[in-house]
C-alpha positions as CSV (number, residue, x, y, z in Angstrom):
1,X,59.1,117.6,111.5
2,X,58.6,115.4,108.3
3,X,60.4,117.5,106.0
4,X,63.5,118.1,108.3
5,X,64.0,114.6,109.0
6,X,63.7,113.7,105.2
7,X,66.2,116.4,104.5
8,X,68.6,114.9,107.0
9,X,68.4,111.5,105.3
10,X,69.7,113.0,102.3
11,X,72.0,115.1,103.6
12,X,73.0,111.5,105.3
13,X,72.8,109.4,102.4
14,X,74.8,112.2,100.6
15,X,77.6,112.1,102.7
16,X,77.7,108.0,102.7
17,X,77.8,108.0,98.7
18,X,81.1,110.7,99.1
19,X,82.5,108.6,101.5
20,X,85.6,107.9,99.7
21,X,86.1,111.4,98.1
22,X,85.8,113.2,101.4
23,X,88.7,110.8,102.8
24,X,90.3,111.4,99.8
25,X,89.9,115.3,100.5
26,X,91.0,115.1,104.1
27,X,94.1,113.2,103.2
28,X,95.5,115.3,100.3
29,X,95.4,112.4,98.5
30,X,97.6,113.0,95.3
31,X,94.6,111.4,93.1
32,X,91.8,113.3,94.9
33,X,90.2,114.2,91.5
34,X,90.4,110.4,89.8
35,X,88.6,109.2,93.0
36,X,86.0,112.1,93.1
37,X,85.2,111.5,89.4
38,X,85.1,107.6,90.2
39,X,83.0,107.7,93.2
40,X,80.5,110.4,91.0
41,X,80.0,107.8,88.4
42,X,80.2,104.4,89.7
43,X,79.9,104.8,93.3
44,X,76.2,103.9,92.7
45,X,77.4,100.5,92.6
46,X,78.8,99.0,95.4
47,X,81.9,97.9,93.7
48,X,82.6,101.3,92.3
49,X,82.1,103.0,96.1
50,X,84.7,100.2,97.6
51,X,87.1,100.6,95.2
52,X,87.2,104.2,95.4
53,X,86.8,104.0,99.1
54,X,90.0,101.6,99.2
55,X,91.5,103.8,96.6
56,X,91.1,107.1,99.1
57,X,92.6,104.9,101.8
58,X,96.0,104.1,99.8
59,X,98.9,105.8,100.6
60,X,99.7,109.1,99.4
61,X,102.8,110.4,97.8
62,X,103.8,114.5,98.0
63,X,104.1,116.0,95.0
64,X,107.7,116.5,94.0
65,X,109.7,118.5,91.5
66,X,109.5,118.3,88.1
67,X,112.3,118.9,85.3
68,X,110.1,122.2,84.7
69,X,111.1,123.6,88.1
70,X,114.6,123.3,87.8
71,X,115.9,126.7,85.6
72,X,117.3,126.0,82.6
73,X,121.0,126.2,82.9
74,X,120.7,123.8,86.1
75,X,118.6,121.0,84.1
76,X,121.4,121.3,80.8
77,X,124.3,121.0,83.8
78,X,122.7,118.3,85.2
79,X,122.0,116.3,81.5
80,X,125.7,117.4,80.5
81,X,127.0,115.5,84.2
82,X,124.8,112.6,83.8
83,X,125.3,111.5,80.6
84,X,129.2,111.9,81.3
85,X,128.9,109.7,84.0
86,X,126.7,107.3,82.0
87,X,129.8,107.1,79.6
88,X,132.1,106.5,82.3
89,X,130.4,103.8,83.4
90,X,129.6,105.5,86.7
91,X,125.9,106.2,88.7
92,X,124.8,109.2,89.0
93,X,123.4,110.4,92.1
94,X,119.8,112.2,92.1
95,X,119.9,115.3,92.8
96,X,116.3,115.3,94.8
């Protein structure tokens, strides 16, 4: 009975230390792997763990497009319009 409960402390005080990377985890938190690495290496102190904790709990921001994902021709069409409008004086809208 000993060696169970001692290995359900641990899994216990396992799950305490990754706190803040498990919320981060279960919230597709767009920083996941900066918390995880943070709560690894100074979640020992209590600082460390709340900030990371506080960290997981911030809000989180979907992953949008990138230049890279537009072809080629669209992104040179889009510069070419933009920096037309720039000249004119005018705003361009975003396109996203």
């Amino acid at each position: 009975m000993l060696p169970l409960s001692i290995a359900l402390m641990w899994a216990v005080s396992i799950a305490i230390y990754f706190l803040p990377a498990i919320v981060a985890g279960r919230r597709h938190h767009h920083n996941f792997g900066a918390i995880f690495v943070l709560d690894l290496l100074l979640g020992w102190t209590l600082i460390g763990w709340v900030v990371a904790l506080v960290w997981a709990c911030t809000q989180t921001y979907p992953r949008g497009h990138s230049r890279s994902d537009l072809p080629p021709e669209w992104s040179a069409d889009y510069d070419k319009a933009q920096w037309s409008a720039r000249d004119r004086g005018e705003r361009m809208q975003s396109r996203w």
